[in-house]
C-alpha positions as a LaTeX table, in Angstrom:
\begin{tabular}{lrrr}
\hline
Residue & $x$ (\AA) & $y$ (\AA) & $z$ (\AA) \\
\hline
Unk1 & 67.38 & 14.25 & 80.97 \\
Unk2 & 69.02 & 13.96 & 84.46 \\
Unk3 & 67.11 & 14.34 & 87.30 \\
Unk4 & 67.60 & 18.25 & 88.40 \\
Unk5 & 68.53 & 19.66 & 85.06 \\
Unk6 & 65.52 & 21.74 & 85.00 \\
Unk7 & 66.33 & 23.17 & 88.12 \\
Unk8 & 70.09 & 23.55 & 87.57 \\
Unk9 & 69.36 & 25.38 & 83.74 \\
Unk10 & 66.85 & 28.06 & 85.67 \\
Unk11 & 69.46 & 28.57 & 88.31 \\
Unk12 & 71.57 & 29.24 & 85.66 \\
Unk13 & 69.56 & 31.21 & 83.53 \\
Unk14 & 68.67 & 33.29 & 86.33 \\
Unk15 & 72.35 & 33.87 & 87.58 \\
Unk16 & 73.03 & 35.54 & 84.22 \\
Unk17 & 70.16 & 37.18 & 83.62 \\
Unk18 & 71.18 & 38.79 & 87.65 \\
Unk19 & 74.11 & 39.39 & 86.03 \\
Unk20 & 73.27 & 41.38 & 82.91 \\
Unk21 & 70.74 & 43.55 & 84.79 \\
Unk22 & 73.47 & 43.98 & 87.08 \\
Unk23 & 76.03 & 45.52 & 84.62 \\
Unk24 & 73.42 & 47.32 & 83.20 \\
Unk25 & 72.70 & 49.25 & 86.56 \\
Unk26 & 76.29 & 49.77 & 86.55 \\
Unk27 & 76.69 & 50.99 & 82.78 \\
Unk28 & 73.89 & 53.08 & 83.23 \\
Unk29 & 74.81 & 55.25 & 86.26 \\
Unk30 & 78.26 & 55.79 & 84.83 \\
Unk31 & 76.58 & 57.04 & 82.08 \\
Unk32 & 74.42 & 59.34 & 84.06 \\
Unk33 & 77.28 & 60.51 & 85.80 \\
Unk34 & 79.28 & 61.36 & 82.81 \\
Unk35 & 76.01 & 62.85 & 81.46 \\
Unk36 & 75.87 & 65.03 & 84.41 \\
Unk37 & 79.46 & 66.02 & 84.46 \\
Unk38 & 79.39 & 66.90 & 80.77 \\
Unk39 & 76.27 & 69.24 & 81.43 \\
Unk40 & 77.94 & 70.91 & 84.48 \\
Unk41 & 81.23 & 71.94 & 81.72 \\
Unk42 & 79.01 & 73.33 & 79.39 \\
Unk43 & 78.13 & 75.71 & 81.97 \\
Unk44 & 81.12 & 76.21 & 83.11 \\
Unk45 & 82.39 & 76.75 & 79.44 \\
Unk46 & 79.86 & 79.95 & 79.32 \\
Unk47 & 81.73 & 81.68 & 82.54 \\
Unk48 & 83.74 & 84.26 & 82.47 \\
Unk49 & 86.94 & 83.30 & 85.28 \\
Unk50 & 85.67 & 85.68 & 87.88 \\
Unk51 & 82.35 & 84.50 & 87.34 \\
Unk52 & 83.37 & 81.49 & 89.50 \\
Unk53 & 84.23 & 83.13 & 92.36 \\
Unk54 & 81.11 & 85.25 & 92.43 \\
Unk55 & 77.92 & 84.94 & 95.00 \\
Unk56 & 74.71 & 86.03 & 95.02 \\
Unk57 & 74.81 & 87.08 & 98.70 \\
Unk58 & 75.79 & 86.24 & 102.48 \\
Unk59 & 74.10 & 82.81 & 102.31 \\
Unk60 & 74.64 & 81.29 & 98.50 \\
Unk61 & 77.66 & 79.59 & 97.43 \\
Unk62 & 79.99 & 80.38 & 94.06 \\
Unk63 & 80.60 & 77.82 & 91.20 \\
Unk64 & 83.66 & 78.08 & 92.65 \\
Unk65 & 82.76 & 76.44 & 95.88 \\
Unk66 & 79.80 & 73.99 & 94.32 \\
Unk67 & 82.77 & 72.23 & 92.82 \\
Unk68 & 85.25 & 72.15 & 95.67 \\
Unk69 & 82.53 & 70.37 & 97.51 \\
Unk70 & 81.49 & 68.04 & 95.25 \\
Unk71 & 85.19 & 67.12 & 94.11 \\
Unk72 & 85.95 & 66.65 & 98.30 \\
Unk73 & 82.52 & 64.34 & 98.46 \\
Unk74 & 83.80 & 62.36 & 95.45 \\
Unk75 & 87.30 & 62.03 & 97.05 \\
Unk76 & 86.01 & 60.55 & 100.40 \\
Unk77 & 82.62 & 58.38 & 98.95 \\
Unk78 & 84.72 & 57.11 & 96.23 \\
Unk79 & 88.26 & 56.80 & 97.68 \\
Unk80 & 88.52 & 52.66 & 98.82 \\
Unk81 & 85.34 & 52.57 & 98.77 \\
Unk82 & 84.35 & 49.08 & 99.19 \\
Unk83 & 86.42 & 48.74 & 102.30 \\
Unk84 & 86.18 & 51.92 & 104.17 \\
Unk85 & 83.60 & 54.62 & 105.61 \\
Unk86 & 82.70 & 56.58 & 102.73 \\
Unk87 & 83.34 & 59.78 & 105.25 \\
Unk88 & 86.73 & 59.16 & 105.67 \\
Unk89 & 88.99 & 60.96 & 108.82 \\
Unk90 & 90.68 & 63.07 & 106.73 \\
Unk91 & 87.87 & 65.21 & 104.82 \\
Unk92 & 87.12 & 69.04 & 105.83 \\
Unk93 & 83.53 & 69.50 & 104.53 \\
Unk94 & 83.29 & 72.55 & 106.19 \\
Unk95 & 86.32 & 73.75 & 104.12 \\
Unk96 & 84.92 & 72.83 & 101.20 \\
Unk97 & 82.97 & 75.67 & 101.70 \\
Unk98 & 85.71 & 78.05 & 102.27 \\
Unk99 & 87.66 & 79.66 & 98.47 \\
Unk100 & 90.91 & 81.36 & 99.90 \\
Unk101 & 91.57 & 84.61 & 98.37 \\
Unk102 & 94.04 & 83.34 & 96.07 \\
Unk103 & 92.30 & 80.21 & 94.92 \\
Unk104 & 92.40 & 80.37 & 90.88 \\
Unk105 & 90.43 & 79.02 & 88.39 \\
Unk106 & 92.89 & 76.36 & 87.27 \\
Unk107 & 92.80 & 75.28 & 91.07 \\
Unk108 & 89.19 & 74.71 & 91.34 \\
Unk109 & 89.01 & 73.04 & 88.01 \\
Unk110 & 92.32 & 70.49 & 88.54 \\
Unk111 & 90.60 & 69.34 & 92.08 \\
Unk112 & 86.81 & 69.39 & 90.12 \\
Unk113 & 89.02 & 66.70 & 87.69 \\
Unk114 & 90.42 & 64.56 & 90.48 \\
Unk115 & 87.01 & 63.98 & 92.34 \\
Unk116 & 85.58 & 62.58 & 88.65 \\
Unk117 & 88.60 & 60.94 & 87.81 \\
Unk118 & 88.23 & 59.20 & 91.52 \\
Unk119 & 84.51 & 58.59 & 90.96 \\
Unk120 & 84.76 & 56.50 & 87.66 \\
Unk121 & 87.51 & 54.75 & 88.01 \\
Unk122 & 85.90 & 53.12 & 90.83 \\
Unk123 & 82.44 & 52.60 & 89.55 \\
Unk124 & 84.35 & 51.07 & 85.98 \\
Unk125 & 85.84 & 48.57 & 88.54 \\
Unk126 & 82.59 & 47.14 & 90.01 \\
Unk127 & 81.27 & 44.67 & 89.10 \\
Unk128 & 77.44 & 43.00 & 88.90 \\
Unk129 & 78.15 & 40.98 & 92.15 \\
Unk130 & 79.05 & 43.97 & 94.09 \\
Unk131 & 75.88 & 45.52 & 93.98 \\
Unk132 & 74.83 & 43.98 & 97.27 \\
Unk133 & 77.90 & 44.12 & 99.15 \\
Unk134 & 77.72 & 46.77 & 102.22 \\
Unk135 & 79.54 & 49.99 & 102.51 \\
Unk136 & 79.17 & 52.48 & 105.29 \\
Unk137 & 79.06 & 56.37 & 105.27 \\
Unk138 & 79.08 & 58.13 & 108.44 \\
Unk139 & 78.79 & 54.59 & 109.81 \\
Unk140 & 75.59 & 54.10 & 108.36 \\
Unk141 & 75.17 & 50.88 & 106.34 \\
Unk142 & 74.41 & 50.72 & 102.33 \\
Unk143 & 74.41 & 48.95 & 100.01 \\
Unk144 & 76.45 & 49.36 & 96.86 \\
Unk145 & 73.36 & 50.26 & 94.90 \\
Unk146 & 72.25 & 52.50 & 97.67 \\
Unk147 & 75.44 & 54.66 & 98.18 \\
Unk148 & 75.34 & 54.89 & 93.89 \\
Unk149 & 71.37 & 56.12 & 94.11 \\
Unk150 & 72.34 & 58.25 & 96.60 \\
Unk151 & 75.74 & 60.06 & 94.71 \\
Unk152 & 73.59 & 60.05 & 91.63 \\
Unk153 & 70.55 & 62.08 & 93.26 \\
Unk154 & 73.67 & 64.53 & 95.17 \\
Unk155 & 75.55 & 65.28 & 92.53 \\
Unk156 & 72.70 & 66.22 & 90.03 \\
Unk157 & 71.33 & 68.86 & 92.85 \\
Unk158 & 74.39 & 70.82 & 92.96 \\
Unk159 & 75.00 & 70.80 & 89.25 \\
Unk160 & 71.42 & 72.06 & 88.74 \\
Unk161 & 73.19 & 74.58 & 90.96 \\
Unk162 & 76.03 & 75.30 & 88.81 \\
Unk163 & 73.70 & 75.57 & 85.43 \\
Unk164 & 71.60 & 78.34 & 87.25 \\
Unk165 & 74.29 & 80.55 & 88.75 \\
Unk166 & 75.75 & 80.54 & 85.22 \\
Unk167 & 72.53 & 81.27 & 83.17 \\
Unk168 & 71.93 & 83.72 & 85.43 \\
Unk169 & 75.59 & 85.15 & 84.81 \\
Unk170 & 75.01 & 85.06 & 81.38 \\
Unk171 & 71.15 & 86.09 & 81.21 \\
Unk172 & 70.36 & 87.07 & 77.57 \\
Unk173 & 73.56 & 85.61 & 75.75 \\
Unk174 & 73.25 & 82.23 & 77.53 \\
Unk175 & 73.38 & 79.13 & 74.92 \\
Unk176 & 70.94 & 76.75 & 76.33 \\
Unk177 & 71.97 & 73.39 & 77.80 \\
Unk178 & 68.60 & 71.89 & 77.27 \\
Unk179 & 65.22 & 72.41 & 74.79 \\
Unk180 & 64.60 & 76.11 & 74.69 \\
Unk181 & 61.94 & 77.73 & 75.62 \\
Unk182 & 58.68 & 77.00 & 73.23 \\
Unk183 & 60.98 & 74.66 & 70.95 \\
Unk184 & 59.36 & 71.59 & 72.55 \\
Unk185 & 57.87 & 70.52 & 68.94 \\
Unk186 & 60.31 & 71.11 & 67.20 \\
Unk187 & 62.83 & 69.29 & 68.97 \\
Unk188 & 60.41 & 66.21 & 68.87 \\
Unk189 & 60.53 & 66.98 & 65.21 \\
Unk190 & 63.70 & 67.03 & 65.03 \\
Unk191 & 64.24 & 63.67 & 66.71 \\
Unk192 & 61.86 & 61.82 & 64.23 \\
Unk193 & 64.54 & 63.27 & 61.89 \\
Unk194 & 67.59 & 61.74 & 63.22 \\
Unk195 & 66.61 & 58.28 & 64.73 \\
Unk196 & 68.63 & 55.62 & 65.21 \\
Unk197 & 70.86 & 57.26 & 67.55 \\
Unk198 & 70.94 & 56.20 & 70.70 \\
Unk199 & 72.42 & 58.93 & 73.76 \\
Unk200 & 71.48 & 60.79 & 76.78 \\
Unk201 & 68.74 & 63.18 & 76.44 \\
Unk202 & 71.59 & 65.68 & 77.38 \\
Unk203 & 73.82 & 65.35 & 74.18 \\
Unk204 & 70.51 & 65.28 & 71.91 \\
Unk205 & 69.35 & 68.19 & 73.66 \\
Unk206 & 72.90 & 69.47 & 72.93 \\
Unk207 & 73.11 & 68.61 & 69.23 \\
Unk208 & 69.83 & 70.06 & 68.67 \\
Unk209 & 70.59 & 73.34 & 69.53 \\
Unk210 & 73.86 & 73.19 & 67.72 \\
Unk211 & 71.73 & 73.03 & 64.57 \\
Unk212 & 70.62 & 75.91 & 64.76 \\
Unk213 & 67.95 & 76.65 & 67.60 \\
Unk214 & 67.96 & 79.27 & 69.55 \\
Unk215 & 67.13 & 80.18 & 73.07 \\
Unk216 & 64.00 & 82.38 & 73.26 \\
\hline
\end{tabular}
């Protein structure tokens, strides 16, 4: 064996085990995101169109305007994102907080699409050596990871938003989005049932209440 070849085949090994954790990180929070985004739709699937538009009082926002803010975040973090601020010149967050009277549903849902249609198709174009590159927002420096961690803790908050304005809109006929109330058991039953399938806790929390559960 040459000299060095130990060295040079741990190197190596090490590079690609970097890599695969890596593109796992990356795999993973696209996944969340997409697990989050699907949750937020089922909620929004429950509402009746004025529903959106609706708040609680003088100091809570609608659906309506949860999703006009997070679609405007996901424009500017997202938007050239390796190269420029993520709070780019151009972005009104204070409007995002303003629905104009004649804001419709279709509206608020077409510009909901375009901030997720922004957000993954630059996350699917990372890649593992990116993860440490820096990116600013409000000229603050991140990293790659760091400005993911902290979309993926944002974005969760506000749909946990969106899943209690509509449950509460829907009170006693909503279809929960998670395990119902005292069916903890059974769903861990009914998981020992149907193994082998591997998913976000969402969709099994999902296809378990399709079976038949139902919300106390």
């Amino acid at each position: 064996m040459r000299p060095g070849a130990d060295a040079l085949g741990f190197h190596e090994s090490y590079v690609a085990m970097n890599q695969q954790l890596g593109q796992h990180y990356l795999d993973d929070a696209i996944t969340t995101f997409r697990a989050y985004k699907k949750l937020a739709e089922k909620a929004l699937d429950q509402l009746q169109d004025e529903e959106y538009f609706i708040t609680l009082d003088e100091e809570s926002n609608s659906i309506a305007v949860i999703m006009k803010h997070l679609a405007g975040n996901m424009l500017s973090r997202w938007t050239d994102f390796l190269t420029t601020d993520g709070e780019k010149p151009e972005r009104d967050r204070d409007m995002e907080f303003v629905i104009e009277p004649q804001t419709s549903k279709a509206e608020v849902t077409n510009y909901w699409e375009k901030g997720w249609q922004r957000t993954f198709e630059t996350l699917e174009a990372l890649q593992p050596e990116d993860l440490l590159r820096t990116v600013m927002i409000r000229g603050e420096t991140h990293t790659v990871v760091q400005s993911i961690n902290r979309q993926l803790a944002h974005y969760p908050y506000h749909i946990g938003q969106i899943v209690f304005l509509a449950k509460h809109f829907r009170s006693s006929d909503w279809k929960s989005l998670s395990i119902p109330k005292n069916k903890s058991a059974e769903f861990n039953k009914y998981l020992e049932q149907n193994p082998g399938k591997t998913e976000h806790r969402f969709n099994a929390a999902a296809r378990f209440n399709d079976s038949g559960s139902k919300d106390a």
